[in-house]
C-alpha positions as CSV (number, residue, x, y, z in Angstrom):
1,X,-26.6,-51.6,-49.3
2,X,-26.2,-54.2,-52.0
3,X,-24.9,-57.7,-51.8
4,X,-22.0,-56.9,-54.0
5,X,-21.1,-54.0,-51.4
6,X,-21.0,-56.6,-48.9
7,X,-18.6,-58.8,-50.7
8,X,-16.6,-55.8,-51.6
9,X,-15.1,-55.4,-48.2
10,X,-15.4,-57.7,-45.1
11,X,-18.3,-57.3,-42.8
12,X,-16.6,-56.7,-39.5
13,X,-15.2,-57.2,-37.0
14,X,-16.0,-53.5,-36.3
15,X,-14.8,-51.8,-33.2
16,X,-17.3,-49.1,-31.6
17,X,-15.1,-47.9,-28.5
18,X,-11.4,-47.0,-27.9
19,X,-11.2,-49.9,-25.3
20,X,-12.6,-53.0,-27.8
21,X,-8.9,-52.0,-29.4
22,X,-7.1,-54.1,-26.6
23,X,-4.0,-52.4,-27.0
24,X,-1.8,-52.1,-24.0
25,X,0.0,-49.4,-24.0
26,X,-2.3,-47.3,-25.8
27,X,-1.7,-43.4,-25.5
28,X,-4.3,-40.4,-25.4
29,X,-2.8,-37.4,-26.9
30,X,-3.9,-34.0,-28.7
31,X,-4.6,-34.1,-32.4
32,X,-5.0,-30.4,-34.1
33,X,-7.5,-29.4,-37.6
34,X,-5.6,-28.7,-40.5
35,X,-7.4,-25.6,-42.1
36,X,-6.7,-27.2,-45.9
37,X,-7.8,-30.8,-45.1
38,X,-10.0,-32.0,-47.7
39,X,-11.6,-35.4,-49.1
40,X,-9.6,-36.6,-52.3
41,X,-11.6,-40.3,-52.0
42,X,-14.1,-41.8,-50.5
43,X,-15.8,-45.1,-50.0
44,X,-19.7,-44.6,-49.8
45,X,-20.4,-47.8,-49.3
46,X,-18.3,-48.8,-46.8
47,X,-18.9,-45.8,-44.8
48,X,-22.8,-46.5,-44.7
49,X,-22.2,-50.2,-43.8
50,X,-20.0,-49.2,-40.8
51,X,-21.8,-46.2,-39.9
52,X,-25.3,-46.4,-40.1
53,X,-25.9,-43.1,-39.1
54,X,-24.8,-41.9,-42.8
55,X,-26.8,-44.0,-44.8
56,X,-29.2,-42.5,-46.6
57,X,-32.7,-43.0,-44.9
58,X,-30.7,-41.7,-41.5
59,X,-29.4,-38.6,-42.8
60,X,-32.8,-37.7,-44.1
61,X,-34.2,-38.1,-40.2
62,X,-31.4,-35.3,-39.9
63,X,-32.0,-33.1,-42.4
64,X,-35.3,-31.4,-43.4
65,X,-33.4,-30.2,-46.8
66,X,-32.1,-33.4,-47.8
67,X,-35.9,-34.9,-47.4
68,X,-37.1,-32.5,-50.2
69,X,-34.5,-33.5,-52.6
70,X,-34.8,-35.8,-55.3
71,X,-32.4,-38.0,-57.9
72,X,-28.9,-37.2,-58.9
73,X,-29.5,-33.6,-56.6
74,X,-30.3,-36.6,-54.0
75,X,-27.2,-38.1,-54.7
76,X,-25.2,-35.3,-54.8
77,X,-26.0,-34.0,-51.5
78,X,-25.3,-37.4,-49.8
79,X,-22.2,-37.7,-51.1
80,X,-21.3,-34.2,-50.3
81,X,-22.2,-35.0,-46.1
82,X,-19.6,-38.4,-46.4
83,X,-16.8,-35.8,-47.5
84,X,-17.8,-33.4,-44.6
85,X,-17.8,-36.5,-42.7
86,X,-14.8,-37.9,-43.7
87,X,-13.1,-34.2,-43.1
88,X,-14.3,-33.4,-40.1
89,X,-13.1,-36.1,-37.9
90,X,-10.1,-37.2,-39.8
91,X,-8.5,-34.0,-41.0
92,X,-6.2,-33.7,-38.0
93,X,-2.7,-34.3,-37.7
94,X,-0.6,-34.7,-34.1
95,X,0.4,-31.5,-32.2
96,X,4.0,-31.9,-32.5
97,X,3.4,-32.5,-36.4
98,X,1.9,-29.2,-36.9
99,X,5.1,-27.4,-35.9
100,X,7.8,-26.5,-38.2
101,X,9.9,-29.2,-38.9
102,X,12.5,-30.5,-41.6
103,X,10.2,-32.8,-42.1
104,X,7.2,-30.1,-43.2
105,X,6.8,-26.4,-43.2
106,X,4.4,-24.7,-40.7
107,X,0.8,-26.1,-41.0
108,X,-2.1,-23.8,-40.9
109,X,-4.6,-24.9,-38.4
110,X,-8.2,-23.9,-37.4
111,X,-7.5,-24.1,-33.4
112,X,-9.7,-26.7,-32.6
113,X,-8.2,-29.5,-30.9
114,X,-9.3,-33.2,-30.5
115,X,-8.3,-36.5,-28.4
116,X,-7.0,-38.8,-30.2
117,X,-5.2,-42.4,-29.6
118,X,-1.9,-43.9,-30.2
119,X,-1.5,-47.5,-30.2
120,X,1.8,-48.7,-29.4
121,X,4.0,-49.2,-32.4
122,X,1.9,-46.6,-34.4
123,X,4.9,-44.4,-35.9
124,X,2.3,-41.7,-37.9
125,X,-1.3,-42.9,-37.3
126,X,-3.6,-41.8,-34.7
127,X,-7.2,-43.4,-33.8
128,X,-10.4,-41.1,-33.6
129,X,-13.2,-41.9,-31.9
130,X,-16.9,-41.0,-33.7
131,X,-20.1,-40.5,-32.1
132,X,-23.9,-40.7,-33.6
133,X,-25.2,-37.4,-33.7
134,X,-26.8,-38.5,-30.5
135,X,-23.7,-38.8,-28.9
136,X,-23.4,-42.6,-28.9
137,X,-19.8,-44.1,-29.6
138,X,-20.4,-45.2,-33.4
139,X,-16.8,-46.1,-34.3
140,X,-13.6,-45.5,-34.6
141,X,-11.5,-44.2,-37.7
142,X,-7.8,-45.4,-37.9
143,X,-5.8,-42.4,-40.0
144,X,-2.4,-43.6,-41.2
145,X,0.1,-40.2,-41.8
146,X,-1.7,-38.0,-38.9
147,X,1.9,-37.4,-37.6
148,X,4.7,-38.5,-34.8
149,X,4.3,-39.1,-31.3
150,X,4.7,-35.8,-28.3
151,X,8.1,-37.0,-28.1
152,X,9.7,-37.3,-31.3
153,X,10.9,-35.4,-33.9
154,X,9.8,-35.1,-37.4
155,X,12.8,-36.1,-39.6
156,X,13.1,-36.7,-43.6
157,X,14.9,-39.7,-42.5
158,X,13.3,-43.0,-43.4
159,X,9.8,-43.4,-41.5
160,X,10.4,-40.8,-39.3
161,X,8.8,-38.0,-41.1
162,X,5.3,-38.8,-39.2
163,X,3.5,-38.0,-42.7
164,X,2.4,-39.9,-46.4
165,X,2.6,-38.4,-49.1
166,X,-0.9,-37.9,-50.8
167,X,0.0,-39.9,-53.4
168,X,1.5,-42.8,-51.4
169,X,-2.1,-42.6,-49.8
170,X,-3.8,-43.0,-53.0
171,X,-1.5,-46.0,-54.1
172,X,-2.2,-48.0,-50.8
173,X,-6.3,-47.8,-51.3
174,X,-5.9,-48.9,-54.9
175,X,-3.8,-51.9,-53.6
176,X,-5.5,-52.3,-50.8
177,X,-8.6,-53.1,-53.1
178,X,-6.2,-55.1,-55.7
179,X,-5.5,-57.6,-52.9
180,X,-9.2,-58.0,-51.8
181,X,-10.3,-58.8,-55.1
182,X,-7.5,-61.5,-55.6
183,X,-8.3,-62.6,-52.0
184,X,-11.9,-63.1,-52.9
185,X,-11.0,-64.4,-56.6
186,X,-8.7,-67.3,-55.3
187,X,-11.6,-68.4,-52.8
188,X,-8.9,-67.3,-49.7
189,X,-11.5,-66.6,-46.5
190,X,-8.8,-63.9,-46.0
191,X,-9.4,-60.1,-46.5
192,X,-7.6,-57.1,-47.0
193,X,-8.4,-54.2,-44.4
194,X,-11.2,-51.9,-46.1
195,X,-10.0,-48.1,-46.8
196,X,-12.5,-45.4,-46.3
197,X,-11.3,-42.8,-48.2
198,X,-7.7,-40.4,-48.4
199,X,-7.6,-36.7,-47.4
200,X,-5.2,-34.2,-49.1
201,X,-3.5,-32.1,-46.2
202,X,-3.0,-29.3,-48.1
203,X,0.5,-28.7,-47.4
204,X,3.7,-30.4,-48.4
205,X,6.0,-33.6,-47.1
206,X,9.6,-32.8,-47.9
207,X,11.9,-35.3,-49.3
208,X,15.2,-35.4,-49.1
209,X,17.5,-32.9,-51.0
210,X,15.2,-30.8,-50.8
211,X,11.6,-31.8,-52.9
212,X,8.7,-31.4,-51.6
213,X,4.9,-33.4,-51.8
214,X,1.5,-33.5,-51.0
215,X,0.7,-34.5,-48.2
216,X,-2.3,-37.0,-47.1
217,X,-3.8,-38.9,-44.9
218,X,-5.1,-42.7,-45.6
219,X,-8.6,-43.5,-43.2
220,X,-8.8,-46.9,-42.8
221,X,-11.2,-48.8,-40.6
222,X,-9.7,-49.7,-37.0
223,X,-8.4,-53.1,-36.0
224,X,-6.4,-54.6,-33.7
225,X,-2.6,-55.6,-34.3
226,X,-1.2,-58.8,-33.6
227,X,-0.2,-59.6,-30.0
228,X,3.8,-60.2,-31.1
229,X,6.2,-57.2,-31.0
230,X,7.1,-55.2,-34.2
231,X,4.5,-57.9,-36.4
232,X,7.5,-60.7,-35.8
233,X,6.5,-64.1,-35.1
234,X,8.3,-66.9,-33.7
235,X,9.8,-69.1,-36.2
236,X,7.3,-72.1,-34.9
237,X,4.3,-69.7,-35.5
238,X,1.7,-70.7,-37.3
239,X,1.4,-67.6,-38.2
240,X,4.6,-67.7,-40.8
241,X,3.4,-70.3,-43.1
242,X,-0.1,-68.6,-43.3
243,X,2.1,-65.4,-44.0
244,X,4.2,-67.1,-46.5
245,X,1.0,-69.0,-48.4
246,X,-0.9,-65.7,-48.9
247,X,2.2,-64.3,-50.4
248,X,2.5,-67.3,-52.4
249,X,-1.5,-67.6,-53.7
250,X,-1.2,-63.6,-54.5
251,X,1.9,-63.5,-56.8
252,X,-0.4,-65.7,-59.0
253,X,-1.5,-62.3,-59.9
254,X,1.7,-60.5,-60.0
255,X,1.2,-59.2,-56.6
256,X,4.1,-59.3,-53.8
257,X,4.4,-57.8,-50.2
258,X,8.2,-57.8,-50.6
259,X,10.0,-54.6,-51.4
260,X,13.2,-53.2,-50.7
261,X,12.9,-52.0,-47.2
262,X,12.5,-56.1,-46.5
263,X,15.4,-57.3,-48.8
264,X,18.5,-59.0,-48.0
265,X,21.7,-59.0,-49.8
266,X,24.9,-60.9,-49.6
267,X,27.8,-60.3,-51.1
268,X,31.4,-61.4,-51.4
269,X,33.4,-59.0,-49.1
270,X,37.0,-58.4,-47.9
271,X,39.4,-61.0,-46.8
272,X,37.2,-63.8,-47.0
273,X,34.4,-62.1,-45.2
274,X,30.7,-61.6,-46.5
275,X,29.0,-57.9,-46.7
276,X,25.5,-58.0,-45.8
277,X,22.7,-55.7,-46.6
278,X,19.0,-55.4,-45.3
279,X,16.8,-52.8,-46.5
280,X,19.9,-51.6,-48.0
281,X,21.4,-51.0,-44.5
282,X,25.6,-52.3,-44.5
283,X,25.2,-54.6,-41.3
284,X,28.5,-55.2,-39.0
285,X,28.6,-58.8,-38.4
286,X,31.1,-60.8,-36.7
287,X,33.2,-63.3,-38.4
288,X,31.0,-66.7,-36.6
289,X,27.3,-64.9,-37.6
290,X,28.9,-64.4,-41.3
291,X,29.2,-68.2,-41.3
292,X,25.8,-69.0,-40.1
293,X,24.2,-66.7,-42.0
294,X,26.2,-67.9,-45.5
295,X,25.4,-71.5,-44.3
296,X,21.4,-71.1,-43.5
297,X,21.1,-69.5,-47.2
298,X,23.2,-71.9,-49.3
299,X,25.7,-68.7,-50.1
300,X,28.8,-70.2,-52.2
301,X,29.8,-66.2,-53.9
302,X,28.2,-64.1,-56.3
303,X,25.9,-61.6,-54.8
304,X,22.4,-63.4,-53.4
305,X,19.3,-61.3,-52.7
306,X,16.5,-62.7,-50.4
307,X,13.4,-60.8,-50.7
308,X,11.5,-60.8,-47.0
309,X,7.8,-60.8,-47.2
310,X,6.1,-58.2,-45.4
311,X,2.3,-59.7,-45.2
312,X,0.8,-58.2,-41.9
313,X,-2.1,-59.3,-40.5
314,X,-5.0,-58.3,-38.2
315,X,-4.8,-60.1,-34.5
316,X,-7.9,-62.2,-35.8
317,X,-4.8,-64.2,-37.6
318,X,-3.9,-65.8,-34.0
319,X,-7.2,-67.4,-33.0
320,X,-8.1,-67.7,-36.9
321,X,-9.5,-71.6,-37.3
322,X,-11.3,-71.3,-40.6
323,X,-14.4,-68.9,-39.2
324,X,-15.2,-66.1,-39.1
325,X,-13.9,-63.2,-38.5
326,X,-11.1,-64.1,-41.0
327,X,-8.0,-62.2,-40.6
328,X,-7.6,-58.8,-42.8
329,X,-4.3,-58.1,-44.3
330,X,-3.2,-54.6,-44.1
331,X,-0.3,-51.8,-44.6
332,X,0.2,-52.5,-48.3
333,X,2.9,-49.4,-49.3
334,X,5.5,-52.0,-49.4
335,X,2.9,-54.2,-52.2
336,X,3.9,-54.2,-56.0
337,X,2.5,-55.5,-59.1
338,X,5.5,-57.6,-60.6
339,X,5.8,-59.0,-64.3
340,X,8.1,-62.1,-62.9
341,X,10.1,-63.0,-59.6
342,X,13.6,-63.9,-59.4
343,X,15.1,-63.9,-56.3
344,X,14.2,-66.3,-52.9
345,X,11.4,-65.4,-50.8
346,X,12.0,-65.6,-47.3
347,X,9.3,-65.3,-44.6
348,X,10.6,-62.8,-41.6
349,X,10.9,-64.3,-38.1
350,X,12.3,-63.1,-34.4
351,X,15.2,-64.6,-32.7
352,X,16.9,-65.5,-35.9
353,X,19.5,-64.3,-37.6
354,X,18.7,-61.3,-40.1
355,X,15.4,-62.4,-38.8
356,X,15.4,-64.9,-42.2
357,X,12.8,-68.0,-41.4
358,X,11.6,-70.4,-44.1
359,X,13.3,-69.6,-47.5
360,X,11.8,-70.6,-50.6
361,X,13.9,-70.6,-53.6
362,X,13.2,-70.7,-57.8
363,X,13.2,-74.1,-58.8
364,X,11.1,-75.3,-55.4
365,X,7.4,-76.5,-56.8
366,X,6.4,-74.1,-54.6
367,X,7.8,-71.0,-56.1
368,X,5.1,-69.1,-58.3
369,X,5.5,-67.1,-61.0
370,X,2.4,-64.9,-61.8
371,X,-0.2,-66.6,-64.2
372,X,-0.4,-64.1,-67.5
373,X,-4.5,-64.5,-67.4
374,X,-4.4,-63.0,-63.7
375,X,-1.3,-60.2,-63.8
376,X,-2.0,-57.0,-62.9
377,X,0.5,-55.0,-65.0
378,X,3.9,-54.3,-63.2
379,X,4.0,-50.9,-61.9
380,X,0.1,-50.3,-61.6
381,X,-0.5,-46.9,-61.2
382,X,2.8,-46.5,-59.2
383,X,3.7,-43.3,-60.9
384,X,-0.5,-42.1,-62.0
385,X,-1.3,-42.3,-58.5
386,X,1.4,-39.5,-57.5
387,X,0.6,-37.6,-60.6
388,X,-3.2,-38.0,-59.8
389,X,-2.1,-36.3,-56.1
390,X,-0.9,-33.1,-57.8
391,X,-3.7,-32.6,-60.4
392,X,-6.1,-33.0,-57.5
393,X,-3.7,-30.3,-55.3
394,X,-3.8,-28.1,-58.1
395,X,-7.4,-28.3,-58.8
396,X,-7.3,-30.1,-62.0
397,X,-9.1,-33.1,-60.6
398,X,-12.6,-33.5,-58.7
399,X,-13.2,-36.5,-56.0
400,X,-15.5,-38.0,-58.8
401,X,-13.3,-37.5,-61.6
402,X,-10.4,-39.1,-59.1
403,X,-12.7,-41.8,-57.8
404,X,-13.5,-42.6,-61.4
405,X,-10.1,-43.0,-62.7
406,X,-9.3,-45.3,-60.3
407,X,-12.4,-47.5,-60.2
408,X,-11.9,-47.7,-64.1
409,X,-8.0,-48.6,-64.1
410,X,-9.1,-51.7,-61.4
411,X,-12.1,-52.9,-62.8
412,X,-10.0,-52.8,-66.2
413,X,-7.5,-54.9,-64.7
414,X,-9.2,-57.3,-63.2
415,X,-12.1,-57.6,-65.9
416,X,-10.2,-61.1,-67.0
417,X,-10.8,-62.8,-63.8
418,X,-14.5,-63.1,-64.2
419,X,-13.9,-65.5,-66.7
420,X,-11.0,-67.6,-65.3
């Protein structure tokens, strides 16, 4: 390991055992193989750093035939034992995912089952223990799309499907490491949850009206979520204004948590009344919340859209003091690169009223517009990333040739920052 893999993701905390999760409510339930899982990506270094076990020197102790090798066939063959590693104990999805559903066709399956762990709020990831080839608890791998709970049912309604597309997968490493680097560029302690690699199912998530895409999985390293129900805090939280100031900091580079699923909109409606929208849901509010609501966010007419941020942060974020371990932000499929912002950004709180806390609008000194020397070009590899998915279904693409795109469209992006 070198020190620029070190500064490349965050050191720890890393959690060996199911219990050091701390999760109450946490479920044990079967996870089945998927015969077509196979590695699309993957993060050597990170594995080796959080699994010893796979570095190098320690799968030579293994490996008699590994010993005898030599340069890039050295290489090669290490490599090739992190993608067996990476599909062997992630490439699972939940029992009742592996059914038929409207949701996905019949998956084929090896037979082999394994125990897996469902922390509560976790709609379509699942937690799988790993053990040293000893037998030693060694870690734990947190895989985002492995399917829904025993009890629910698959649905091509919004996140209820259980699944990610492959290339939704894709997107959320590259953004995941988008956010680290401007993290680490602005001198914020904070960090973005390391990714260890995406797995193409090798079968389709349907969309509706009838599409179909690849499916995958996104392996990301465990952590523990915060303490508050559903990620909301109380509006006296510290929490919110760290929330809102990393939002803040990162649209200096054109980066934003807020998306659509977290927008607000308020419109004149009929009779006098105002029509309401969030996440482009028509709400039914009565004629006294219509009042507050219009008199918390300054509405005199016209149509006004709020855009919640959706930072989430690792449970380090509640003791977090200016030590380490810093909290790690993670779940970035809402993030976006953006040329300019428009609209209000409002930080996203319990116990109040479209759950709308501290609103900060253009014009407030506070409001930032990203800085053209740092802008990572709106849209990033939005659209490459699901095109990427089906060359790589189809064949057209190798891991390296995939890993290589990707590594080449960041470091291209982010080339200017080494000299501001």
């Amino acid at each position: 390991m070198t020190s620029d893999d070190d500064a490349r993701f965050p050191a720890g905390p890393l959690l060996r055992r199911i219990a050091e999760l701390a999760a109450d409510g946490l479920a044990a339930e079967r996870a089945v193989r998927v015969a077509g899982a196979r590695a699309a990506l993957v993060d050597r270094a990170l594995l080796q750093h959080d699994f010893p076990f796979l570095r190098a020197e320690a799968l030579e102790g293994q490996d008699p035939v590994l010993r005898r090798l030599r340069g890039a066939a050295r290489e090669r063959a290490v490599e090739a034992r992190l993608v067996r590693f990476l599909e062997e104990h992630a490439g699972f999805v939940s029992r009742r995912q592996a059914r038929p559903s409207e949701a996905n066709g019949a998956v084929a399956t090896t037979g082999e089952e394994t125990t897996a762990y469902r922390p509560p709020d976790y709609g379509r990831a699942l937690i799988f223990p790993v053990a040293t080839p000893a037998g030693r608890p060694a870690g734990l791998l947190d895989v985002k799309g492995a399917g829904v709970a025993p009890r629910r049912r698959p649905s091509i309604e919004p996140h209820a499907s259980g699944l990610m597309f492959l290339g939704e997968a894709l997107r959320e490493a590259v953004y995941a490491r988008l956010v680290d680097a401007a993290l680490r560029h602005a001198g914020i302690r904070c960090r973005a949850l390391p990714v260890y690699g995406v797995l193409d199912l090798g079968f389709d998530a349907r969309l509706p009206g009838g599409r179909a895409l690849p499916a995958g999985l996104l392996v990301r390293r465990a952590h523990r979520r915060p303490g508050c129900r559903g990620g909301l805090k109380h509006p006296d939280s510290p929490l919110v204004a760290l929330e809102l100031g990393l939002e803040l900091a990162l649209r200096h580079y054109g980066l934003t948590s807020a998306a659509p699923m977290t927008r607000v909109e308020i419109a004149p409606g009929i009779s006098g009344e105002i029509a309401v929208r969030w996440g482009g849901t028509p709400l039914r509010l009565g004629r006294r919340d219509q009042r507050e609501i219009a008199a918390a966010v300054g509405f005199e007419g016209g149509t006004l859209r709020l855009e919640g941020i959706n930072v989430q942060l690792t449970r380090e974020a509640e003791t977090y003091r200016g030590r380490r371990p810093a909290p790690q932000i993670l779940d970035f499929g809402a993030w976006r690169a953006r040329a300019r912002f428009e609209h209000p950004a409002a930080s996203l709180v319990a116990l109040r009223l479209l759950r709308l806390g501290e609103i900060i609008v253009p014009g407030d000194p506070r409001y930032v517009q990203p800085d053209p020397r740092l802008a990572i070009p709106q849209g990033f590899l939005d659209v490459e990333c699901f095109a990427l998915a089906r060359r790589f279904r189809a064949g057209d693409v190798s891991v390296r040739a995939l890993a290589r795109r990707l590594d080449g469209a960041i470091a291209d992006v982010t080339a200017a920052w080494r000299s501001s």
